[in-house]
Backbone as JSON Lines, residues from 0, in Angstrom:
{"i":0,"aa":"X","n":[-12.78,13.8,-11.47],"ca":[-11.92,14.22,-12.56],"c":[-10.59,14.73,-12.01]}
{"i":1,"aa":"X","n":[-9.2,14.34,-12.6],"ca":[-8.3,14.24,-12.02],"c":[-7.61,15.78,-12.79]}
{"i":2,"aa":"X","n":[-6.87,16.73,-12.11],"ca":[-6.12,17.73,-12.61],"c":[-4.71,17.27,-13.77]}
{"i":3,"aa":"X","n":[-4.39,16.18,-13.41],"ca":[-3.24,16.04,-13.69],"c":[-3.36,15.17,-14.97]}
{"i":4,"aa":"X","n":[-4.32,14.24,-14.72],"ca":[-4.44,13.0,-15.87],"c":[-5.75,12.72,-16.24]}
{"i":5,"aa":"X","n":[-5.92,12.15,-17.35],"ca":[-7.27,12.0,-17.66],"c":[-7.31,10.36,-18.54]}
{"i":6,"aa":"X","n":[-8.45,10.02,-17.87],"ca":[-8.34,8.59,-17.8],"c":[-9.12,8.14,-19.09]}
{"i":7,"aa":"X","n":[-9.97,8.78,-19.4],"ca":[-11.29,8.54,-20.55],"c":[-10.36,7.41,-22.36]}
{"i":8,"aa":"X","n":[-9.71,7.89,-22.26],"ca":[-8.84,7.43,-23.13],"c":[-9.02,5.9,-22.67]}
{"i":9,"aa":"X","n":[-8.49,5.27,-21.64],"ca":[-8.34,4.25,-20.84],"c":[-10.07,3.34,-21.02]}
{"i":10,"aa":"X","n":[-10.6,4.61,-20.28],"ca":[-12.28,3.99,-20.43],"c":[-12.7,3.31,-21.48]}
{"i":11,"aa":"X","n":[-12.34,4.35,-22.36],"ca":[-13.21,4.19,-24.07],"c":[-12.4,2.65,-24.45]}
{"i":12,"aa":"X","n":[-11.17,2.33,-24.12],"ca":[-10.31,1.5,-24.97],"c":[-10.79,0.09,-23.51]}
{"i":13,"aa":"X","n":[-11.14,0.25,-23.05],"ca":[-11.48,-1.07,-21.86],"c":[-13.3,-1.03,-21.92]}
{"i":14,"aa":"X","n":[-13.75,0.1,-22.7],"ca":[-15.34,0.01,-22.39],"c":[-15.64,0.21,-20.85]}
{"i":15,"aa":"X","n":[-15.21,1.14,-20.55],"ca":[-15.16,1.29,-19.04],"c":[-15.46,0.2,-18.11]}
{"i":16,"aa":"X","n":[-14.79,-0.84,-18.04],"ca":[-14.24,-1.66,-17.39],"c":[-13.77,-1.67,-16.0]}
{"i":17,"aa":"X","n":[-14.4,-1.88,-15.27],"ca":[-13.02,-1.1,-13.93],"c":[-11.99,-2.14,-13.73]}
{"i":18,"aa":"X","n":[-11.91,-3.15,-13.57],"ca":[-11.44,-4.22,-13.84],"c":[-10.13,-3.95,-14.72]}
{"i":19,"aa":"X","n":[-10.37,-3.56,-15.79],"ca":[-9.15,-3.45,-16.74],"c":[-8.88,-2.12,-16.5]}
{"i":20,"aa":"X","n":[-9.65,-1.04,-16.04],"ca":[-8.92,0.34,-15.62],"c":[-7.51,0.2,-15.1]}
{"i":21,"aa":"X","n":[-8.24,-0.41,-13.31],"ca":[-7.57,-0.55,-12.22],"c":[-5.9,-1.77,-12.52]}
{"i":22,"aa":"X","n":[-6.18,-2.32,-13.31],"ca":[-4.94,-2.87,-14.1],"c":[-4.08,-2.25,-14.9]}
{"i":23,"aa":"X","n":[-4.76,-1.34,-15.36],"ca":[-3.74,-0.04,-16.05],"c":[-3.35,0.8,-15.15]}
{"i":24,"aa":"X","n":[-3.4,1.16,-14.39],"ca":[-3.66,2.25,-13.31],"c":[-2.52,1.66,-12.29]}
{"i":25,"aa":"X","n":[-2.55,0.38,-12.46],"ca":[-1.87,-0.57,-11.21],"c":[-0.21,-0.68,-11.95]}
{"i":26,"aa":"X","n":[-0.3,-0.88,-13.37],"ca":[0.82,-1.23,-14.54],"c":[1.61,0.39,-14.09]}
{"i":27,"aa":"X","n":[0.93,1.09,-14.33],"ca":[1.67,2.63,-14.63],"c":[2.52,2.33,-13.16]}
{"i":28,"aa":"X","n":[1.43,2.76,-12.1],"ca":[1.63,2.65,-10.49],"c":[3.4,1.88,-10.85]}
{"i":29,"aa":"X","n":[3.57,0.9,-11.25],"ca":[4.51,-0.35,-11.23],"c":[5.86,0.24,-11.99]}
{"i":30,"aa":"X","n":[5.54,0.86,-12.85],"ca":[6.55,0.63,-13.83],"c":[6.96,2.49,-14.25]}
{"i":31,"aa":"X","n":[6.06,3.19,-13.59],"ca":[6.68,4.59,-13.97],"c":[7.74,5.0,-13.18]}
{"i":32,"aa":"X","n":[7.81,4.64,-11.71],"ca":[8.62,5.23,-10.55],"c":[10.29,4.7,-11.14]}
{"i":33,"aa":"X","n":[10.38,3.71,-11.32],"ca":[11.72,3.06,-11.57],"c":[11.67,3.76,-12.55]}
{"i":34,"aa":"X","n":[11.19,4.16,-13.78],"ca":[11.54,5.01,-15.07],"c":[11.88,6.87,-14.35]}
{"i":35,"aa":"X","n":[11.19,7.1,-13.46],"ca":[11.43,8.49,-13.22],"c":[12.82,8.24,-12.78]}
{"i":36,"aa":"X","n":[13.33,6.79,-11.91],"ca":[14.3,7.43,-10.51],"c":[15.42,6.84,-11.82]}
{"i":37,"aa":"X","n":[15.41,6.68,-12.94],"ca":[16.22,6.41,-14.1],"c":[16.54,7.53,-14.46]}
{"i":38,"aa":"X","n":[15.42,8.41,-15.11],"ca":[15.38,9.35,-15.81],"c":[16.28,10.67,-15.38]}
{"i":39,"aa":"X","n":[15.92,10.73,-13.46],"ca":[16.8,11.63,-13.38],"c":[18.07,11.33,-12.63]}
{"i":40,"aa":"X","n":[18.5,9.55,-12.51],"ca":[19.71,9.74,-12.26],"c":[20.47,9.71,-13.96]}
{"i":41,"aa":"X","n":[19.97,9.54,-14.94],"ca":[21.23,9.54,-16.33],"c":[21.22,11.57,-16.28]}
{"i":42,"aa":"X","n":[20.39,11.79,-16.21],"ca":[19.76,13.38,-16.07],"c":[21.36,14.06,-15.19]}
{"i":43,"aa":"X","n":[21.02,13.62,-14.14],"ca":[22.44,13.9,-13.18],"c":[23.65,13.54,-13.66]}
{"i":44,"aa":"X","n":[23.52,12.89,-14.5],"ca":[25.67,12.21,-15.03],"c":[25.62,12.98,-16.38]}
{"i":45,"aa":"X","n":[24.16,13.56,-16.88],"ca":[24.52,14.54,-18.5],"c":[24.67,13.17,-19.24]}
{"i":46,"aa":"X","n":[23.99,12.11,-18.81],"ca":[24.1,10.9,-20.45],"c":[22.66,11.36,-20.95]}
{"i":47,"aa":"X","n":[23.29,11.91,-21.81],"ca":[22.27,12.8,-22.68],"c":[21.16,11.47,-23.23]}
{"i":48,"aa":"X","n":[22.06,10.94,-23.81],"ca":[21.43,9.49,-24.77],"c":[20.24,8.76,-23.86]}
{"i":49,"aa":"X","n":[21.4,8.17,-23.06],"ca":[20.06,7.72,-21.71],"c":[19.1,8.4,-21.18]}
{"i":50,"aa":"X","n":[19.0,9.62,-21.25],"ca":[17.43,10.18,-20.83],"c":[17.0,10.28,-22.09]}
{"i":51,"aa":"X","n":[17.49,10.3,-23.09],"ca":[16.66,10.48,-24.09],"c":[15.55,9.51,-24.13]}
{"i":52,"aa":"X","n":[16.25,7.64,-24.37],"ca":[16.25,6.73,-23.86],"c":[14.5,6.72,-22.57]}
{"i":53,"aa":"X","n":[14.92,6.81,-20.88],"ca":[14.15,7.13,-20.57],"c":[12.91,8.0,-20.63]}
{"i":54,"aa":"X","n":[13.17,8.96,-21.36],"ca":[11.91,10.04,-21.52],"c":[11.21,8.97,-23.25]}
{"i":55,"aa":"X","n":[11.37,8.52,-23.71],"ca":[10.76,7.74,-24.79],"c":[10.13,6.71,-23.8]}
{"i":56,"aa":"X","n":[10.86,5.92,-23.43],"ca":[10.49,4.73,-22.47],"c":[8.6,5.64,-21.34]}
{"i":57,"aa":"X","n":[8.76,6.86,-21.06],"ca":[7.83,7.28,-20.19],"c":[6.62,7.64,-21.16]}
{"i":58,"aa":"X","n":[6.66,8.19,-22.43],"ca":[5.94,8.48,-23.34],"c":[4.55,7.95,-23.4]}
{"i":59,"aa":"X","n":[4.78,6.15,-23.55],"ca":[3.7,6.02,-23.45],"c":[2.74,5.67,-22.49]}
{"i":60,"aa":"X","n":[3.09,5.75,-21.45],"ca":[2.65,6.02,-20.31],"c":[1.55,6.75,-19.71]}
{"i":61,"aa":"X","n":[2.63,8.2,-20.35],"ca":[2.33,9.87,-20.18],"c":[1.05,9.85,-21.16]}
{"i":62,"aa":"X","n":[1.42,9.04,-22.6],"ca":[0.17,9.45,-23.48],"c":[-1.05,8.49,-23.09]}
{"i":63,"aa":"X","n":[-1.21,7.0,-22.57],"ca":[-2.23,6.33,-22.01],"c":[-3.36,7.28,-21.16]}
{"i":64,"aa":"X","n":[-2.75,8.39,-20.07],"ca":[-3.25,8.72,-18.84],"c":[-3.2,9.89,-19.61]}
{"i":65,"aa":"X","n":[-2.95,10.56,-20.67],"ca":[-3.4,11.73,-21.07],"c":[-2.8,13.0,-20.21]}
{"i":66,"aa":"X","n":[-1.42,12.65,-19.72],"ca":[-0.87,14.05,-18.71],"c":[-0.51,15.04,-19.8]}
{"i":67,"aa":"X","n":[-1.19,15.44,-20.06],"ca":[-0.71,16.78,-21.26],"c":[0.0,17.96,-20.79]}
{"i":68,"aa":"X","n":[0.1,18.04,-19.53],"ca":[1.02,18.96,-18.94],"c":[2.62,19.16,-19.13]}
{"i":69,"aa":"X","n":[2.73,17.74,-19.01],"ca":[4.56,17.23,-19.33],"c":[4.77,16.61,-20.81]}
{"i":70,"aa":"X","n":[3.83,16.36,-21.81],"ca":[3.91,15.64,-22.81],"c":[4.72,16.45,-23.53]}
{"i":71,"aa":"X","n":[4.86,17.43,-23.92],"ca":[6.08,18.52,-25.09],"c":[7.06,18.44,-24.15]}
{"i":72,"aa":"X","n":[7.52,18.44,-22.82],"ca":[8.16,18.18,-22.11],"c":[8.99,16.9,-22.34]}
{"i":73,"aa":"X","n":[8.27,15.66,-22.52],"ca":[8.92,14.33,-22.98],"c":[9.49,13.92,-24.24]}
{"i":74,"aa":"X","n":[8.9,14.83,-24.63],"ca":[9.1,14.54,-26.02],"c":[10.01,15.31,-26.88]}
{"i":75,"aa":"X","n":[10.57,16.47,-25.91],"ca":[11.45,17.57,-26.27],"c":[13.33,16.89,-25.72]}
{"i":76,"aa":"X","n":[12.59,16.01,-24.59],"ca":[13.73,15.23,-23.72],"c":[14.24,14.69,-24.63]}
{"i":77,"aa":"X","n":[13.66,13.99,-25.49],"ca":[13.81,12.9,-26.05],"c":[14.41,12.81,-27.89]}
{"i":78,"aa":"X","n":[14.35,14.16,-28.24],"ca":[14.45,14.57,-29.14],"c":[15.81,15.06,-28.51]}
{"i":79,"aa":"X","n":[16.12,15.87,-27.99],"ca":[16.98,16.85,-27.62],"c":[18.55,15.74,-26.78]}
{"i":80,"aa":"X","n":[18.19,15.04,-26.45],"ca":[19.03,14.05,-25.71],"c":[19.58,13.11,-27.0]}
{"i":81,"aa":"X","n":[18.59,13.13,-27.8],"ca":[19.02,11.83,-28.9],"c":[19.98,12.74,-29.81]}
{"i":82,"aa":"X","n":[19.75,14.45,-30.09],"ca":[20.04,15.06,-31.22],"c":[21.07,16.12,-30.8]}
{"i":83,"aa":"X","n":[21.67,15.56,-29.32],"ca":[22.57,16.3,-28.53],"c":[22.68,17.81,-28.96]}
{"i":84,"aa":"X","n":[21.19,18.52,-28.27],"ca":[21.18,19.87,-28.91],"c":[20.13,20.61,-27.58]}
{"i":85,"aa":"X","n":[20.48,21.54,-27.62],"ca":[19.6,22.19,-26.39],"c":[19.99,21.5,-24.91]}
{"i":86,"aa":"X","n":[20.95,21.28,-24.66],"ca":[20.62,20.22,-23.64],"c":[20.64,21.08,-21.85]}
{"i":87,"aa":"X","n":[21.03,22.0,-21.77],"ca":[20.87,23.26,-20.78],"c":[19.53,22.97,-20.36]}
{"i":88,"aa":"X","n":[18.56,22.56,-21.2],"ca":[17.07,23.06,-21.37],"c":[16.66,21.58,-20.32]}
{"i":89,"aa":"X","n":[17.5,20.85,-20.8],"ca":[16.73,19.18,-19.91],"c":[16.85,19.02,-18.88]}
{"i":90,"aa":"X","n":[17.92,19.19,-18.0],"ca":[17.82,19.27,-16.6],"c":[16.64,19.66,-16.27]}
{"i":91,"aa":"X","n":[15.91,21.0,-16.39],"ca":[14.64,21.66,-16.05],"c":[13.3,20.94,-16.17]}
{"i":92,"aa":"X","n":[13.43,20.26,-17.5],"ca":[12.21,19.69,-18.26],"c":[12.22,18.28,-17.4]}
{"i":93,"aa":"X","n":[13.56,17.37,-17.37],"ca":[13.33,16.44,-16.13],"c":[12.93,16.82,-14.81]}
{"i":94,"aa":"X","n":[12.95,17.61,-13.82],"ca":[12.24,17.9,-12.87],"c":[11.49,18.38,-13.0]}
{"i":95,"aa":"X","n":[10.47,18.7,-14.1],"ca":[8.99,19.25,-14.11],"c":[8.13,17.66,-14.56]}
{"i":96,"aa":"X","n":[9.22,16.94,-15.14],"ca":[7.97,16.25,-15.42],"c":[8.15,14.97,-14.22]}
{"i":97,"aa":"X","n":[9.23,14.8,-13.69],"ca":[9.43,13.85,-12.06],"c":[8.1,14.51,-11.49]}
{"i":98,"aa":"X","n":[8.51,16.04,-11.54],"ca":[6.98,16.66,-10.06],"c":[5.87,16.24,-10.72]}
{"i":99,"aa":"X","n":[5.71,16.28,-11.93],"ca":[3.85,16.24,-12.43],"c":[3.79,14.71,-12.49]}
{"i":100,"aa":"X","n":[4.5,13.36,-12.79],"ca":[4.27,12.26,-12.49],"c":[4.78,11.72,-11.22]}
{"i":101,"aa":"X","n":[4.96,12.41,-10.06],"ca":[4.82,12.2,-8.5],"c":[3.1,12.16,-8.27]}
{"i":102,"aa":"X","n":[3.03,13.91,-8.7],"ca":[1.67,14.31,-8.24],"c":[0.48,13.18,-8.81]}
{"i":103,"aa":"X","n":[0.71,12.79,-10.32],"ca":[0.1,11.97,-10.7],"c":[-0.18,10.94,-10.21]}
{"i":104,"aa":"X","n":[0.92,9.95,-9.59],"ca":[0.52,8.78,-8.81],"c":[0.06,9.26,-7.65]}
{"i":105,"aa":"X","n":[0.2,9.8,-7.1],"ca":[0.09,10.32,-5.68],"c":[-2.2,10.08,-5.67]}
{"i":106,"aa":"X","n":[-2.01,10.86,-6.63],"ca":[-3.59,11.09,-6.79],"c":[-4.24,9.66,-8.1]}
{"i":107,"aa":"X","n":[-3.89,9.09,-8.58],"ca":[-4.22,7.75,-8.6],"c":[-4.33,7.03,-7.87]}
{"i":108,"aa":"X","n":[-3.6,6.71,-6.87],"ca":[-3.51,5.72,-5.61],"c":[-4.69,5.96,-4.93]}
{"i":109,"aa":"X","n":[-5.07,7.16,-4.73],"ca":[-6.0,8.01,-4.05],"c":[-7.51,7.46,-4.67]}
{"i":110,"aa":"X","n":[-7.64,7.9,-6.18],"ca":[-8.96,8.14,-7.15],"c":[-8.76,6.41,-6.98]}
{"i":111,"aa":"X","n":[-7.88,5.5,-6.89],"ca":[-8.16,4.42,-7.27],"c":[-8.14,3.25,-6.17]}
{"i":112,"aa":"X","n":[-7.54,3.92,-5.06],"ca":[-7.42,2.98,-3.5],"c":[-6.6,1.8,-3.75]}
{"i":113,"aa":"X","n":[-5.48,2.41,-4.18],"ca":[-4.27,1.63,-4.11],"c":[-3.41,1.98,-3.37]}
């Protein structure tokens, strides 16, 4: 059982499959890193819009693997970037949720021997 993510969601919807796990697991692996190293370079230029943008784009991702740690986090990005309001607050909320979907793959690769 993973601290960071929880896979059961995944299970129930593949019938625990490993086969189709390890294909989800492999998709995220693929396609989250280029969304993080997005997320916090628009993050760095203040294009508010564009992380908004990216943090929607990570969403469902975040909600597949169940990281509930960063999820009000993404979703605050994303709101807040689109509704150019709070925005002091996003810088912060992008580097908490880069660290918790580092840690995340980090320990997938691991739970999954990729």
């Amino acid at each position: 059982m993973s601290f960071y993510y929880d896979i059961s969601f995944i299970q129930e919807l593949t019938h625990n499959d490993e086969t189709m796990i390890k294909s989800v697991v492999q998709t995220f692996l693929n396609s989250v890193p280029p969304l993080i190293e997005s997320l916090m370079s628009s993050c760095e230029k203040q294009d508010w819009l564009q992380t908004a943008k990216d943090a929607h784009s990570l969403k469902s991702n975040i909600d597949a693997l169940q990281i509930k740690s960063i999820h009000d986090d993404v979703k605050n990005i994303d709101i807040f970037g689109k509704q150019n309001i709070q925005l002091e607050l996003i810088p912060g909320m992008c580097k908490k949720v880069k660290e918790v979907l580092e840690l995340c793959i980090d320990e997938l690769k691991l739970d999954y021997s990729m």
